[in-house]
Structure formats: C-alpha cells, structure tokens
N, C-alpha and C positions, 0 to 999 in steps of 0.2 A: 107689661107695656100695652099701653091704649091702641084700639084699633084707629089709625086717621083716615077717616076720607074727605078731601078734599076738593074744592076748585079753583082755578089758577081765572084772576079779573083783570087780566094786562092781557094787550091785544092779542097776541098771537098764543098766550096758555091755552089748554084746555078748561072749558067751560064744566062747573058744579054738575058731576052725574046724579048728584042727590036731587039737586034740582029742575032735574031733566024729564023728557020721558025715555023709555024705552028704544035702544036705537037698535041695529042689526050692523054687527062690528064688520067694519071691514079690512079694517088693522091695527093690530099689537105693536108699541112700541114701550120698551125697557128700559127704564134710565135709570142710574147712578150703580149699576153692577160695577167691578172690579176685580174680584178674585172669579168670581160664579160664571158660567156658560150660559148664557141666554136661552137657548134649549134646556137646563134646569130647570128656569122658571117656565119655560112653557108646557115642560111634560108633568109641571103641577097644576098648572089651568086647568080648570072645570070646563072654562068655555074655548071657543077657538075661531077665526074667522068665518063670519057668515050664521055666529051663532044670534040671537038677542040677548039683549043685556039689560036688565031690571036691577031693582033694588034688592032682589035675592039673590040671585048672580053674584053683586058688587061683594055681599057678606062671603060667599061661599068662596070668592076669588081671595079676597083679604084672609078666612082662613084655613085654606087649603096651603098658602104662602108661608102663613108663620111655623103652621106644622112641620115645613121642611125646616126648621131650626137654623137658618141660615141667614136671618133679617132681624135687625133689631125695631126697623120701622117701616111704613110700608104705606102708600099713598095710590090711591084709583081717582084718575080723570080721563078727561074726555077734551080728546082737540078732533071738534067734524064728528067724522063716525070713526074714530082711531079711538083704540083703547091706549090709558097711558097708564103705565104704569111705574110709579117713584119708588126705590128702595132704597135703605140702609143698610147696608148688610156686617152682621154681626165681624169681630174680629178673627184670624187664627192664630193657631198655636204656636208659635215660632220655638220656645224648649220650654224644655220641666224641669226642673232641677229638685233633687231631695236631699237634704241634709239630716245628721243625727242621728240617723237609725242603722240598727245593730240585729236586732231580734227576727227582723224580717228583711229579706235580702231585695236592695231597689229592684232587681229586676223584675219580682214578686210584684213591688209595689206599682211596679209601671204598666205589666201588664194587666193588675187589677183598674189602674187608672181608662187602660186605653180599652178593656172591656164595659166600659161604662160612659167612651165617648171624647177622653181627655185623652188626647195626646197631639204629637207632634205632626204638625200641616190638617188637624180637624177643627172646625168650626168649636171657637170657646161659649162658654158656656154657665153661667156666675150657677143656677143652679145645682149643675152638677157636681159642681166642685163643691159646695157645699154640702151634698149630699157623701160624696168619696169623703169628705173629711167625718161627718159622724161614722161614717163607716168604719172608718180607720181607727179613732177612737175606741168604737166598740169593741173592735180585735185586739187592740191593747188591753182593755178590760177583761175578755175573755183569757187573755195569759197571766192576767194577775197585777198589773199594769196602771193599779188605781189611781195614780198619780201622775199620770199619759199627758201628756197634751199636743197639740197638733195648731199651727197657723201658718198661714197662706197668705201668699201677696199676689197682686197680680198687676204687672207692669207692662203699663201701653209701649208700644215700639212704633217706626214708622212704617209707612204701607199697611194702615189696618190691622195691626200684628199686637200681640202679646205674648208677655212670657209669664211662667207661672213659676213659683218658687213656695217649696213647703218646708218648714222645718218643723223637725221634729222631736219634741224630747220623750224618750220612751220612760223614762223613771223607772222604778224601782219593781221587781214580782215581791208583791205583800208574802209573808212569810206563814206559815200555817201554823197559829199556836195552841188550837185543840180542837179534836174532833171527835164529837159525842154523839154516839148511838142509840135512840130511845126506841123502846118498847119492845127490846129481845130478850127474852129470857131462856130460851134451849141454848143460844149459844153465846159465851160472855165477848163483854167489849176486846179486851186481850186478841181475842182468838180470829172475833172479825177484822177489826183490824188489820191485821196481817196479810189479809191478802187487797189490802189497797194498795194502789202504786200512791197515793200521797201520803204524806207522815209527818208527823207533828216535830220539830229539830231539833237534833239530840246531835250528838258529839262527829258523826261524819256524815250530815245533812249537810254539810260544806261541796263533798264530791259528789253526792247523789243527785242532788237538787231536788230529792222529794219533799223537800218543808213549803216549795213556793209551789204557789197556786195557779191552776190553770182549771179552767172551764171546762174543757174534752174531759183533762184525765177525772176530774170530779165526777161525770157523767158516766167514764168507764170503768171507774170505781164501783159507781152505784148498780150497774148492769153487772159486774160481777159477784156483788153482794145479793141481787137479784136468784142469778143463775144457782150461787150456794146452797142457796137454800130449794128452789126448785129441784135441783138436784137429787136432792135427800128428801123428796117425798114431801114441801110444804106448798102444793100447788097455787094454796090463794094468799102468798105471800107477796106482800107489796108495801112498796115506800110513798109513807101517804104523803110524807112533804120533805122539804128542803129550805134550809136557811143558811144563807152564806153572811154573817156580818163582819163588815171594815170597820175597825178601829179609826179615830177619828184622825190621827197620824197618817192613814191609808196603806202603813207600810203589815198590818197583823190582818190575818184574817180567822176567823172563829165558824166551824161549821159543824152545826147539828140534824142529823137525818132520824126521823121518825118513823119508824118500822112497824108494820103488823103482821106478825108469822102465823099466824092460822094455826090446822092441823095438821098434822101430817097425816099424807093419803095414802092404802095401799089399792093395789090395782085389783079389779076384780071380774074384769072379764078384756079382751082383746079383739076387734074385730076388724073385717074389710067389707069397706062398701064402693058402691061409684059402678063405671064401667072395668068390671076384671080382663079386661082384655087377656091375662092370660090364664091359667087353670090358680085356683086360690092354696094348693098345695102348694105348687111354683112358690108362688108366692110370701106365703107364710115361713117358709124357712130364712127370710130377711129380717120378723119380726124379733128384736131383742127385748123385746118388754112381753109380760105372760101375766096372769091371774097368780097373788100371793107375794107379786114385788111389790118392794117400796115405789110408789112415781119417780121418776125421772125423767126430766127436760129433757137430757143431753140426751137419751135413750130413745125417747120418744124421734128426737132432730135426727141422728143416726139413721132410725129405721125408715122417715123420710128420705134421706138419702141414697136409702141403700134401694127401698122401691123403687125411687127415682133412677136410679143407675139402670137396674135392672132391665125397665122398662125401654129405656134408652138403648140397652143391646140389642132388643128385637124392634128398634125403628121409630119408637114413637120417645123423639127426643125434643119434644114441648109436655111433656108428662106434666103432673103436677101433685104430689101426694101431700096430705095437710093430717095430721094427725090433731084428733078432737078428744079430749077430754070432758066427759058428763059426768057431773055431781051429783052423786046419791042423796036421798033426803037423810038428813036427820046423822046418819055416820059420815067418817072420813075413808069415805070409799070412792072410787072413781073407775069407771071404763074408759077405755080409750076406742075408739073407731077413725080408721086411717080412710081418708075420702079420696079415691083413686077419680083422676081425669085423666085420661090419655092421650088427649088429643089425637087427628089424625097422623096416621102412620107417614113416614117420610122417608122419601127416597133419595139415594143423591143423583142430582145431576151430571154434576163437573167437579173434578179436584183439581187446585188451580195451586200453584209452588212461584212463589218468591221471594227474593232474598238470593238465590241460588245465581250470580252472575256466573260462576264461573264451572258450574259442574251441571250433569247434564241432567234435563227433565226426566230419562228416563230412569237413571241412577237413584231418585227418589222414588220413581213413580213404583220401580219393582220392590221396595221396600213397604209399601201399601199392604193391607188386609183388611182396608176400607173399598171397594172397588165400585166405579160406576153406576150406575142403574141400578143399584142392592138398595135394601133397605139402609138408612144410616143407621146403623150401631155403634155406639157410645165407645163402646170397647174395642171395638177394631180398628174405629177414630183414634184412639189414645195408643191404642200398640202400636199406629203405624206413627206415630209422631213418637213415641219413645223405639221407633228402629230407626228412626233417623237422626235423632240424638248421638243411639249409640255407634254409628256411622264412623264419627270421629272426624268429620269433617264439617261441624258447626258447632259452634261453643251458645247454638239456642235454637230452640225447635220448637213456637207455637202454632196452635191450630183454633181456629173460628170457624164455627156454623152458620151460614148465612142465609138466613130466610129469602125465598126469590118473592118478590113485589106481587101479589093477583093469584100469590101458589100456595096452599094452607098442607100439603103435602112433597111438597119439592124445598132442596136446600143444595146449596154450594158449600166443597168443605175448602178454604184456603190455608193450607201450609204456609209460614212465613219461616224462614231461615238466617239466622245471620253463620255465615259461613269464618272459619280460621282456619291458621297454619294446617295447612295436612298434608306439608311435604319440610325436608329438612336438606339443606347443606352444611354438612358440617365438617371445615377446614382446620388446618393445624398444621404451624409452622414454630418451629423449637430446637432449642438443641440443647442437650445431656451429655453428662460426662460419659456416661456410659453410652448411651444410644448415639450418639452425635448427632445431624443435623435431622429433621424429623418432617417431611410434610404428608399430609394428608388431604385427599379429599372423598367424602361420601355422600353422595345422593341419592334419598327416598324418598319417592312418592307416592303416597298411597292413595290419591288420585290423580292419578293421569289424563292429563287432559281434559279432565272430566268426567270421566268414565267410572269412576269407582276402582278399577284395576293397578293393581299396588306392581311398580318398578324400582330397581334399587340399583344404583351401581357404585362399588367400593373399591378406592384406590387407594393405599397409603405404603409407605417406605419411612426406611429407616434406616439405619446402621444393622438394626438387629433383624428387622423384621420388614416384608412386603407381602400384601396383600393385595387379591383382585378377584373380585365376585361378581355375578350379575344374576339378578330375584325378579323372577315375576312369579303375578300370583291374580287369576280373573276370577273376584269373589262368584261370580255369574257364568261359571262356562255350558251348565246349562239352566234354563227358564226357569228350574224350579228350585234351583239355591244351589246345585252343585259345583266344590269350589276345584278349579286345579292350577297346578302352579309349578316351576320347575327352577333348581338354582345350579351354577355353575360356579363353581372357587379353583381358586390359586392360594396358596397358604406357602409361603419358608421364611422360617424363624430361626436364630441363630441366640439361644437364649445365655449363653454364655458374653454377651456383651450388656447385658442387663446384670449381672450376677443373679439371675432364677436359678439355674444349673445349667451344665458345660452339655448341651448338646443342640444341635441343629436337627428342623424338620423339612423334607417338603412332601406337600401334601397338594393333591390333586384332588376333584371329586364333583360328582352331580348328582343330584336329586331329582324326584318326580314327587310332587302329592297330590291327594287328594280328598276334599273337605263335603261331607253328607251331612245337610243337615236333620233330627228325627224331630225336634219339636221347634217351638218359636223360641227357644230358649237356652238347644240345647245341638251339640253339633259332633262327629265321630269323623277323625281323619286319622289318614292314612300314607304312609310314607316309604319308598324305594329308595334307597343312596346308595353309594359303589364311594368308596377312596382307597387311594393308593396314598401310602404314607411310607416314605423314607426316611428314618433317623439314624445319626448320626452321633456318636458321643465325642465329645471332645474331652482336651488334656483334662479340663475342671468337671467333669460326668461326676457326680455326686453316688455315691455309692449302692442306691436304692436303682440306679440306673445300671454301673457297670461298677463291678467291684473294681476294687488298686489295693497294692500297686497295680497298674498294666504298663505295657508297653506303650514308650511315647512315638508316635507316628511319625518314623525319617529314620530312626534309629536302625542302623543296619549291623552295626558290629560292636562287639565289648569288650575289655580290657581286664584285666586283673590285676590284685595289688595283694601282697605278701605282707603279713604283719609282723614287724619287727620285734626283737626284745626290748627298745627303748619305747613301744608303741607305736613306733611310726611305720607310717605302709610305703612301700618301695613303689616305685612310678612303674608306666606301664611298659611291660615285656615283648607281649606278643597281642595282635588282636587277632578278632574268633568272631565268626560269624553269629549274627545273632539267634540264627533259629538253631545252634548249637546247647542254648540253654534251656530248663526244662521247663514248662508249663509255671509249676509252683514258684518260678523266683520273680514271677510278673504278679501272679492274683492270689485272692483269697479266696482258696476253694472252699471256704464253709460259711460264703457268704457271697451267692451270683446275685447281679442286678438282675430287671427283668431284661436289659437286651443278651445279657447273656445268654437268659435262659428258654426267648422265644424268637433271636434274631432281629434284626435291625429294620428291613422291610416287610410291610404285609398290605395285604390287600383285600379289602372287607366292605361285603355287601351286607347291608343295615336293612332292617324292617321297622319300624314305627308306627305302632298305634296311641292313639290318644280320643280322651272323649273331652270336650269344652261342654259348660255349662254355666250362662252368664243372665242375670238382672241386672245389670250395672243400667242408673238409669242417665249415663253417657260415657263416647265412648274415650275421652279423655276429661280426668279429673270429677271421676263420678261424685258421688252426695248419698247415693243410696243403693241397695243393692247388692244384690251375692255374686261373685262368680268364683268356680271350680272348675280345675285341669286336672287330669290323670294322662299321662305319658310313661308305654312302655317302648323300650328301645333293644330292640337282639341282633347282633351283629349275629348274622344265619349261620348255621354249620356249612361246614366248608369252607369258610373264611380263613383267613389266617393267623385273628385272634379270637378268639370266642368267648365274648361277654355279655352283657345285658345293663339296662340302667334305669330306673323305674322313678317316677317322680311326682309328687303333688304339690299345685300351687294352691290356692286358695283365700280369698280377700271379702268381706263384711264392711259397708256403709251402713251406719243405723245414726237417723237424726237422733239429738239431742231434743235439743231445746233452737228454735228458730234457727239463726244460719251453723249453729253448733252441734257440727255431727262427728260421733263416734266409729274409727276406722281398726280393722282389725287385719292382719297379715302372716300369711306364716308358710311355710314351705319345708317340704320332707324331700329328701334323695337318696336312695342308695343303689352301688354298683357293685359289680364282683363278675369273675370270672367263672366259664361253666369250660366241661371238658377237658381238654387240653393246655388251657389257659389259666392260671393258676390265680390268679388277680387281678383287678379293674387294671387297664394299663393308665401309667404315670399319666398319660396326654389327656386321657381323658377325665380326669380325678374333677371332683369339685372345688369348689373355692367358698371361701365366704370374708366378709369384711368391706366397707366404703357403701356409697348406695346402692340402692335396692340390698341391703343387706343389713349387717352391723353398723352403723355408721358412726364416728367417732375413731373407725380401725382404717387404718391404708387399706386401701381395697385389696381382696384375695390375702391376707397375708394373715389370716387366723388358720390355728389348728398344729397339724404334723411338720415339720420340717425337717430337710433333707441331711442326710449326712454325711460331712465333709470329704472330698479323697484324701486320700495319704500320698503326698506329693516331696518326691526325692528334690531335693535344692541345694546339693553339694556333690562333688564328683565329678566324673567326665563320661557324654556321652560321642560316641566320632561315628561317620557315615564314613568314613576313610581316609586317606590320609592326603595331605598336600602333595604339590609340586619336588618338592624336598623330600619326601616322605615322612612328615611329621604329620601326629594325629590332627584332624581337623576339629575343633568343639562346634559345640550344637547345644541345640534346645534353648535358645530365647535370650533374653536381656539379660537375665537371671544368672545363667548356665545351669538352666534346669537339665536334670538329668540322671542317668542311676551310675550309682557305683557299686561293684560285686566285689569282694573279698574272698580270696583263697584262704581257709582252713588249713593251717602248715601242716599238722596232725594226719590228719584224712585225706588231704587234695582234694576235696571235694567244692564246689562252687558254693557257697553260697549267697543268702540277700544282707544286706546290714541298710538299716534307716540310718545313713547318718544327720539328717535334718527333715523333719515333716511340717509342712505349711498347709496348714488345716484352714480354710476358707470360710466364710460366714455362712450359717446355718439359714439356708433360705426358704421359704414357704413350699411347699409338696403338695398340699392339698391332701383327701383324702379318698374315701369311698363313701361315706356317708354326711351327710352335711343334715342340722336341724337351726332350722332362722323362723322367728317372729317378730312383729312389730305391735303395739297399741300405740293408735295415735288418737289426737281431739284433737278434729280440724275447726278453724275458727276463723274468721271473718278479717280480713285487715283492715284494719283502722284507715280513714280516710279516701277508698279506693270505694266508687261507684259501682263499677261493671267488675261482680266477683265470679262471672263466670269463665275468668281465664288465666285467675290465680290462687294460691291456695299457700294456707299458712295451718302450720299447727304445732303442736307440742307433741313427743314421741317417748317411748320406751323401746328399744330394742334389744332383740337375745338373740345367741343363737354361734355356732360354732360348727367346723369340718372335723370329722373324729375317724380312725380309720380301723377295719378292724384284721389289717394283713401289718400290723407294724411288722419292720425288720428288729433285728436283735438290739441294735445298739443305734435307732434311730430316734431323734432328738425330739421332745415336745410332742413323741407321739403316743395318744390316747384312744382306746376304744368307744364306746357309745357313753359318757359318764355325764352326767346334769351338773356336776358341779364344775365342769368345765366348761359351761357354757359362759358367756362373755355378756356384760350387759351396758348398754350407754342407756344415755337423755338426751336430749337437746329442744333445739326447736327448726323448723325447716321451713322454707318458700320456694314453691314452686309458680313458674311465671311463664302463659305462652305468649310469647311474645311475639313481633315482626320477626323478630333473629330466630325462630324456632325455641323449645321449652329451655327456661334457665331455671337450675335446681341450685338451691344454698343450704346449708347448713352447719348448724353451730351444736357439735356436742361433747359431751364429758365421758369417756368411758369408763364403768363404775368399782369395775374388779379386774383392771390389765394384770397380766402378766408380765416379769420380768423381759420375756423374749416376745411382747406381744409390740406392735407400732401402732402407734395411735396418732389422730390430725384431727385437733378441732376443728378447723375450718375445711368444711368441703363444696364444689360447687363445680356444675356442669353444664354447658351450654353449646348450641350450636345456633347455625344462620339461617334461619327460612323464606322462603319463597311464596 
C-alpha cells in the first residue's frame, strides 16, 4: 500500500504540507479512527505539540503509523499550524472458522493462528494469513500429507469487520514403499532396518501405521541409525545424504539414505581437563570409558552425566562437562578428554512450595535435605522432592532451580506440588442374611489439617460384629524424624451369624509406638499393646475351638429312656440333674479345642519390633523402587497366652520400557506358640485370599478349614418341668438337644448319636501363610493424568498352610508348594474424589473343590 500525503484545496481543509514550509505544531487532530483510541496513534507519533515539522518528520510520522499494522491508508495535512492526520484503518477479526481437519486438532490450529496475529477481535491482516497458510501446508507435508491442500476466504461484515474461514482437505499420509540403505557393509540392510520406527507395508502396517510417512519420525530414524553405529566403536560414521521421492500419484513415497561407516575406533587413552574443582581421583571413578574399549557414544554421554551430577552435589549446578574425542593419525585409535567447567559454586537462597493449598509449609519444609544458605546439591535437591513424593499426599512433586537475575552464584529451589486424597471416608450400608442390617463408618486422615499427622476413627456394627477404635500417629514427634503414636479399640464379634465358627469375642486394647528413623531410607519401630480378650463358644464352636458333643447352655436336667425289645425306647421316668452325669457323655476327651485347653479369657501384653525399608519413588501407586518390612511380634511371658508372629513383606517397581513397569510382591508369616501355649491361637491365625492377596479367591477363605461339631437334633432336652408337672423342651426351633439311653444290661448311662447335623466346613486360617504377585503395570489407554491410576495384568500365588493340624481337621495341610493356589487377571486401581477404587477381573487356575472363588472383585471408599 502507497504512502499518501496529501493536501485538502477547499476552503476550510488543510493546505499541502508538502508544499509548505516548515511550521511548529501546535495541534494534532485524528480523523477517520473508529475501532482505535486516539492515544494509539499518538503514542506512535514521532513528533508531538510544539515540535516542528519538515518533510522528514511527515516520512517518519506516515511510517511509524503503518508499522503499528492497524491502517490500511493514511494521509498528513495541515489546517493553520494543526497537524491533521486521515486514516483508514484496517478491518478486525470478527471469527475463524476451520473445517476438514482431522490430523491436527482446531484448537492446535487456532492457537498456531493467534501466535502469528490471527485471531478473534485482532486487526486482519491479508499477509499473514497467507503466510499461516504456507505454513500449514508445510505440516501437512511434514506428516506425509502430499496431496494437502488448504483455502481461505475472507468475508467483509459490517463495522469494518471480517470473518475468515479456511478449509481444509488434509488427503491422504503417502505410504512407504521402500527404504534403501547405501554404503553399509559391516551391518546388512535386514538388520538396520529393524530398528527404524518406519517400515515398508506388509500384512499389519494396517494397525501400526509404520508404512505412512512422517518427516520427525524419518529424522528419528536417522539419529538412531546414527547413535548404532556410534555406539559400537564407528566414531566418523555419518549420513552424507537423504532422498525422499513422491510418486507422481503423491500417495508412495521411496526413501534412500546414504551411509559412510568409517572405522571402527578403540580408545586409547582417557583424560580430565578444565577446572577440577574437585581431587581427579573423585572424579575418575565416574569414568565408564578406559584405554582398550571399543568407542562408545552412549558411554562417553553417560560419563558426562554422571560428572555433571557429581559436580552438582557439591554446589556447582551450572557445571558443564563435554567429552572430546581426538583422532589419531593414520590408525583407528582415539582419546577421549572430558572438558570440565564448573562454573561458580551456588548457594541456595530460598526454598519456595506451591501447589500445597491445603497442607502446611512446614510439613514439606521438614521433609528437606536441601537447606537454606548450603551449597545447592543436586542430590539433596532430588532426595528432598522424592520425600515428598513419597509423603502420600501428592500424586506429583516437581522441583526447578532458578537462577536470581545480577547472582552468578545464588539460586531459588521451587517445590511445585499437586496435592490428592490423603484422607478417606468409607461408609457401608447393607444387609445379609446372615449379618442382617450392616452400617459403617470410617475415617483416616493421614493429614490432618495439614499437619502431616495421621488420625483415624472406626465405627461400624452389624448383627455379628461392632467395632470402635481411634489411631493417632505424629510422624514428627520429635525434629529429627522420631515417630509416636498411640491406638485405642473396642472389638465384639459374634462369628456364629456369619457361619466363620460358633463363637463370640470381646476384645478390649491399646497400644503405644514408636518409629526411629537410622537412614533416609530406612526406619526401626517399636511397639507396647495390652488386650483383654473374652471368648466365648457357642452351640456351632467348631471343633478346633471346643470339642462336642458338649453341653448345650440352659440345659439343667436329663431324662432317660429304656430300650425296648421291639426297639422302642419308653418315655421319660424320672429326671436327674444334670451335673449328675459324667464328663465323657458331653466331650471327646481325645480331641480338646484350644478353649478347652487354655480357657476362654486372657490377658496379653504384646512387644513389637519391626524394621521398614523403602525406595518407593511415591508414596501411593509407586512406578519404581524397593520397599522391605520385618516384623516380630511376642505376646511377653506372663501373659496368658504365649506366642509370637514373625512376618515379611516385601514389593520391586522396575521400569520396563517407557510407562511399562514391572511389579513384584510377596509376603512370608508364621506363628506358633512358645511355653505353655501349645499353638498360634485360632483369633490370631492368618488368612489369605481376595486382594492384596490371592485374588480370583473370596477373600480369607483359602487354606485349613474348620471342623464341624457333632450336633444332637433329636431327643428331649427340659430345664424342668411345667405348671402341670410335665417336662418342658428346649433348645431351639429345631428341638435341639441330647438324648441319653439307659443300657438294660449294666444300668449304666450312656451317650447315643441319634442324629448329627455336621455344618459347612468354614475357613480357619492357619499359622503360616506364603503369597506372591508378578504384575506389568501399563498405561490406560485414553487417560491423560496417569499419575492417579494404574492398570496391569497380574499372576498371583500363594496359600495359609498350618503346621498344628488336628486329627481329623478338613483341607488342612502343612507347608506343601503344591498347594499353593494360583490366578490371572487384570486390575485397576483409581484415586479418585471418592478415595482409592480397586477392580478386578480374575480366573483362578488350580481351585479346589472346597476352594470359593469370585471373578469380579472391587473395593472402594469416599474421600475427602
């Protein structure tokens, strides 16, 4: 567009400043603005009232105006000593519209639009748009796209307005139909190949998509064909050229790369040069490359990194190490010399935490071993962001170094945190034929308020069961990590309305602990508990508990029956009190339960050591990392039962291959009694089965299981006699109850079964339990942020074995591997708003006839 300046020759315009002299303005006046501020144009004026005004002036004002891109025309005169100035001013954007395209998403394309000045309410622009559109072109070409095309319209509106509209037809990715490698001879075509991500289409280039062409991956192809060979000792290997040809079609494309592999070099001497800031023996135990290796790139990159770290832990974290390779004359020999610059050393200032609305600065800040005023170290930067990780109360925990502006030795480290669930509510309302109506509620926090310091309180009832406990625990109760904590419970369970086994518990108890830690990695606690436990057996006590027959609880008096010579027994004569009869026509003395044989209440004071040992690098749904538990447990002499319980847990993250990492899991326990105590008692046995275990099995229900009582269900039993004096019956819906038989012969009492109702054999548990998992965790498909869900595929093993079986107790086995149990599936775990939801789907691969099994398993609660 021409620059105009003109003059207005009607009376009252302004007169030709071209054909003026020189005036001294003494006012600006702007005509034909409309969308633009007047102040716009003036804070692009060169000149300003009171300035003079020449023929260079007039150029410098005309284009100082157009550069602001907002004028498509633009006029200087003169009315008096007033500057005038006429403008046109270009159109705006009123909308954009994009059609047709698939391969790159609008909003991509609109933000590339409005980075270059196009968009909606900015001044338009015919250039640039012309310019965005080769552009866009181009990217189509770059994916493969040779038959792209791209037009634009652009349509006036009213009020100086336009709209722009582009469609778009992306066509077709040209397909790749051969790629040939010239001038390798150590390694064949076959072989290079293979490691390209493109590939020539063959029979499932349908699902890969490696046959269509893209520019990147071409380029990252050639960089790793590069690195191949670097690798293996051919230092002056390089790709002298590239040719990509399109078929006239546009839809094939044909690519040949020309190669020249050199020699291969071996190393022959290794050095350090630069400023050694620190001693070169230090130092030298980083180098991976030595005099008599083959070269190596990757080796060479490596030992730059590792100097660089190095140097980084003692402060100077602008380091820069560059490893040089020189060529020998005449052989294929080469030195390496690593060029050390350390820059100055750097201290931190300030450690600055956000992200963290909701927990407190100093709950991070004591998780530090970066501190203040120190030198920055690399390492103590990264430990303190991987202790905050493993916190469990951020599902992400980076850190940046930030240089201060004028400081060549001072930086700021900022923590950034996204914070998740670290507290749970989890409710339950249900009802069972067996349990009847069921609510629950339990809440943990395991930060409170902010604080870091874990509270819990658990409520839940049932038919069978009620609980009530309340956990604290101040990971920090003093400065330097040590942890203490104290829990208080209510326990009675009445497991005869589940069918576990006929007996009721109540259980009282509190604990004290406390957590030392000895490295950053590694932690020793220690544990005080006291309970009182009261059990009770009921009519259905399962054998392993209290032998039967026994006596049914009410029963005060018994009767006798004479057996006829036709068989029939004669009704009752006389009744007889019950503790008239002798021991033996109740039990089986060659088989006592344990309340038999240690009484029904005890009272036991617990010791508890354990050592933790964890790399997890977070502290839910880790990725990487070992952690290790040892836990011994000795109910102390003097107690009332005297055992002990020893246990290891144990769990392996090892990546794979990018977000595919391999998880390992497994766990030992065994119990047993010492002293006086003959065996692990029943309540405390292990369990195994559902998750965190076996899964594919109902949860707890693999292993030993209990053995049924011998239950009298014909006969009469009477507490006394009615109103009338007839016997009164008892014992249940049924008329459970025993019948005794006189011996005509002898007179002597005896027992007679006349019907026994044997009950389902239900899960025991045992004294030793052995469980593993292998999983390969992997990535869910179509989920962004995977750092708060987790999917994999699983194997698990693993069974409760016991080694005090009773005589004639069902499905029970000592320590045997061929009894272990094994599923598959696959599982998702999910933290969500509602607190963690767990699913899974598996097949268990060798059940047992008396084993229970549930493909579908899935756990969840509500959080906060």
């Amino acid at each position: 567009m021409a620059l105009i300046v003109t003059g207005f020759i009607v009376g009252l315009s302004p007169t030709s400043i071209a054909q003026t002299e020189p005036f001294v303005v003494a006012d600006i006046r702007v005509e034909g603005l409309q969308r633009i501020a007047p102040g716009s144009v003036f804070a692009a004026l060169p000149v300003s009232v009171g300035d003079v005004v020449d023929e260079l002036a007039i150029r410098s004002i005309s284009r100082n105006l157009f550069y602001t891109g907002n004028f498509d025309d633009i006029s200087v005169g003169r009315d008096g000593n007033v500057l005038v100035l006429t403008v046109a001013e270009r159109p705006s954007i009123s909308e954009i519209t994009i059609e047709g395209n698939k391969a790159i998403e609008t909003e991509a394309l609109l933000d590339g639009l409005k980075g270059a000045g196009l968009a909606v309410g900015q001044v338009f622009q015919r250039s640039t748009l012309q310019g965005m559109q080769g552009e866009l072109r181009r990217q189509y070409v770059i994916q493969g796209r040779y038959d792209s095309s791209i037009d634009t319209e652009v349509i006036p509106e009213p009020r100086n307005r336009v709209s722009i509209s582009i469609e778009i037809d992306e066509g077709t990715v040209s397909k790749i139909k051969h790629i040939n490698i010239v001038g390798n001879e150590v390694y064949n075509d076959e072989e290079l190949l293979e490691l390209f991500e493109l590939q020539v289409g063959g029979r499932f280039s349908f699902f890969s998509s490696a046959d269509k062409y893209s520019k990147e991956k071409l380029e990252s192809d050639l960089e790793t064909l590069t690195s191949y060979y670097q690798d293996r000792g051919y230092l002056q290997f390089e790709i002298e050229s590239t040719q990509v040809a399109v078929s006239p079609t546009k839809d094939s494309v044909f690519i040949t790369a020309n190669v020249a592999e050199g020699d291969r070099f071996t190393i022959t001497d290794v050095d350090l040069s630069g400023d050694l800031v620190l001693s070169e023996e230090d130092l030298s135990r980083f180098l991976l490359v030595g005099p008599g290796q083959v070269f190596s790139q990757q080796l060479v990159t490596s030992t730059e990194e590792y100097l660089t770290r190095r140097l980084g832990n003692e402060g100077y974290n602008f380091a820069k190490v560059t490893g040089i390779p020189e060529v020998g004359d005449g052989e294929a020999e080469v030195s390496i010399k690593f060029f050390i610059d350390p820059g100055r050393r750097t201290y931190v200032r300030r450690i600055n935490f956000k992200g963290n609305s909701r927990t407190a600065d100093e709950v991070l800040r004591r998780e530090m071993r970066q501190m203040e005023a120190a030198p920055a170290s690399a390492a103590a930067i990264e430990q303190s962001r991987i202790r905050l990780q493993r916190l469990g109360f951020f599902s992400s925990a980076e850190v940046e170094t930030v240089e201060l502006p004028g400081y060549d030795d001072l930086v700021d480290i900022d923590f950034s945190v996204e914070e998740q669930s670290f507290g749970s509510i989890g409710g339950s309302l249900g009802y069972s034929q067996f349990a009847g109506l069921i609510v629950g509620l339990n809440l943990q926090q395991n930060n409170f308020l902010g604080t870091g310091r874990q509270v819990g309180l658990n409520l839940n009832t049932s038919q069978w069961q009620s609980v009530a406990s309340i956990n604290y625990n101040n990971p920090y109760f003093t400065e330097d990590g040590v942890s203490r904590g104290f829990s208080v419970f209510y326990r009675k369970s009445d497991l005869s309305e589940i069918n576990v086994a006929s007996y009721t518990t109540n259980t009282v108890g509190a604990t004290m602990s406390f957590g030392y830690p000895i490295s950053e990695t590694q932690r020793l606690g220690f544990n005080l508990g006291i309970t009182n436990t009261d059990i009770t057996s009921g009519r259905y006590a399962v054998q392993e508990i209290r032998t039967s027959p026994r006596l049914i609880t009410g029963v005060e008096q018994y009767y006798t029956s004479t057996r006829q010579l036709d068989g029939t027994y004669s009704g009752p004569e006389e009744l007889f009190p019950i503790t008239d009869l002798p021991p033996e026509a109740f039990v089986n003395l060659n088989n006592d339960g344990f309340l038999d044989q240690n009484g029904s209440e005890f009272t036991n004071w617990s010791i508890t050591g354990s050592w933790i040992q964890s790399t997890l690098n977070r502290g839910q749904l880790a990725t990487r990392g070992v952690s290790n538990s040892i836990s011994a447990q000795l109910q102390m002499p003097g107690s009332d039962l005297e055992f002990f319980k020893l246990n290891y847990r144990g769990e392996m993250y090892v990546p794979i291959y990018g977000d595919f990492t391999f998880h390992l899991r497994g766990e030992v326990g065994y119990g047993d009694g010492y002293g006086d105590t003959t065996e692990l008692p029943f309540y405390e046995h292990f369990y195994s089965g559902g998750f965190g275990s076996v899964r594919g099995f109902e949860a707890n229900t693999l292993g030993p299981r209990s053995t049924p009582p011998i239950l009298y269900q014909t006969g009469l039993a009477v507490t006394g006699v009615d109103e009338d004096g007839a016997p009164t019956e008892i014992g249940g819906p049924d008329g459970l109850g025993f019948g005794y038989i006189v011996n005509p012969e002898t007179g002597q009492i005896e027992t007679q079964q006349v019907f026994t109702g044997r009950r389902r054999a239900d899960p025991f548990g045992g004294n030793v339990v052995i469980e593993g998992s292998a999983e390969v965790l992997f990535p869910m498909p179509f989920v962004k942020d995977r750092s708060s869900i987790r999917s994999a595929f699983f194997l698990d093993v693993g069974n409760v074995f016991n080694t005090n079986c009773r005589e004639n107790q069902l499905n029970c086995f000592g320590v045997d591997a061929s009894e272990l149990r094994y599923s598959v599936g696959i599982g998702v775990t999910w933290l969500s708003g509602f607190g963690p939801l767990t699913f899974a789907l598996a097949k268990p691969l060798n059940a047992s006839d008396t084993d229970r099994t549930e493909v579908f398993q899935f756990t969840l609660g509500r959080g906060f």
